[in-house]
C-alpha positions, 0 to 999 in steps of 0.5 A, a space after each residue: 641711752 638704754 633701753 630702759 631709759 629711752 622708754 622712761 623718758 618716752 613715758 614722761 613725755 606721754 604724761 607731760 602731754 596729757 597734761 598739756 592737754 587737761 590744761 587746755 581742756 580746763 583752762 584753754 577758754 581763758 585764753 580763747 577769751 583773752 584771744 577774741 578780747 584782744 581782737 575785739 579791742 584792736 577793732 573797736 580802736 580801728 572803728 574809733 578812729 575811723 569814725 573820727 577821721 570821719 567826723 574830722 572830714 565832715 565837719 572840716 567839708 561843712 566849714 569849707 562850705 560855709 566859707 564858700 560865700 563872698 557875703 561877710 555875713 553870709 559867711 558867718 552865719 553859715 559858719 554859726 549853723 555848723 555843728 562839731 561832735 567833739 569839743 576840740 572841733 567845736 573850738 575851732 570852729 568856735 575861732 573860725 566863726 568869731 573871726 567871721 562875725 569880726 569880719 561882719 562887723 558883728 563884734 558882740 556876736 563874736 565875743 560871746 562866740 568866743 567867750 563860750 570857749 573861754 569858759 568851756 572848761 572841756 577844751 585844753 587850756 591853750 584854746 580857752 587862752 587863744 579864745 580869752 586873747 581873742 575876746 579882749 583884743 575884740 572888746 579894745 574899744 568897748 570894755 574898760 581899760 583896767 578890765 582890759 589890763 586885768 584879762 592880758 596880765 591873766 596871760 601874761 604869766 610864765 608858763 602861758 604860750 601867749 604870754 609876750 603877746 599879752 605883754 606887749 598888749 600890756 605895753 600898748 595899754 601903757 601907752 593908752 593910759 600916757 606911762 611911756 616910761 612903763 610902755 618903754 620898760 615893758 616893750 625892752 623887756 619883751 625884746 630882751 626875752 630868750 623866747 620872743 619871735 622875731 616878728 614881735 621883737 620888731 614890733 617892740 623896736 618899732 614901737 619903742 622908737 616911736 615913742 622915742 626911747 633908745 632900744 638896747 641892742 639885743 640878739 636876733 630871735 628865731 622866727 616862731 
């Protein structure tokens, strides 16, 4: 390279820098302001989820608390007094409660605890499901058998987790009502499904000998 060439190539390097340079003096708060955004998000995120690991465990320590009494209604009315800062938690709650005021003999109390769930349309959908299961097995001796019918066959649809729960409820209503036949189709059609547990495909083998219907064979399901 000659002489004349290595001092042009000098002199544009020179204007490339400073013009680097009036970049960053023009532009360079931009992304000085881009840099402290994206550390101001990364901790903000952090300070999120410590502060709810924190409501988790406190609310997680409170319930412990309140299932530390041997008194059936001592318990639930602990678990009542517990608050949760986020819907998810209170839902939970919501089911532990209710399973205590069952326990305590306090059906209604525990319907009501669960129906708010239900009707809590803040929570995901599969908790306002669990809860309106829940709240119909409760209400078994109290609420009319066709009320009853209508709530499980809500559930018993495709796409529902609780769907061959809700069948086999169904079933046992048919039974309730004196259809055995029905009660036997349904209970087959529950053993023959591709996503039935192997828990609940034994209780509709045991329940359709009960009723003296001759089960068809079926494969084995999966524990689930």
């Amino acid at each position: 390279m000659s002489d004349t060439d290595s001092f042009i190539e000098e002199v544009n390097e020179e204007v490339r820098r400073d013009r680097l340079y009036g970049y960053l003096r023009k532009y360079g708060w931009i992304a000085a302001l881009a840099i402290i955004s994206i550390v101001a998000a990364a901790a903000y995120n952090e300070y999120r989820k410590d502060q709810e690991t924190a409501k988790a465990q406190a609310l997680g320590d409170a319930m412990l608390a309140a299932l530390s009494s041997n008194d059936d209604v001592a318990r639930a009315g602990a678990l009542a007094d517990v608050t949760s800062e986020t819907e998810q938690g209170a839902a939970v709650l919501a089911f532990m409660t209710a399973g205590a005021q069952a326990e305590a003999g306090q059906t209604e109390e525990a319907v009501q605890t669960l129906q708010s769930v239900a009707g809590n349309a803040e929570v995901p959908l599969i908790y306002r499901q669990v809860a309106s299961f829940k709240s119909l097995i409760l209400q078994s001796n109290s609420m009319d058998a066709e009320l009853r019918r209508a709530g499980f066959e809500a559930l018993a649809v495709p796409g529902v987790r609780l769907r061959l729960l809700a069948e086999e409820q169904l079933a046992l209503l048919d039974v309730e009502a004196g259809d055995t036949d029905a009660a036997l189709e349904r209970f087959q059609t529950i053993m023959d499904d591709a996503e039935v547990t192997s828990g609940l495909q034994r209780r509709a083998l045991q329940a359709m000998v009960a009723l003296g219907g001759a089960p068809q064979a079926t494969e084995t399901a999966e524990d689930g």
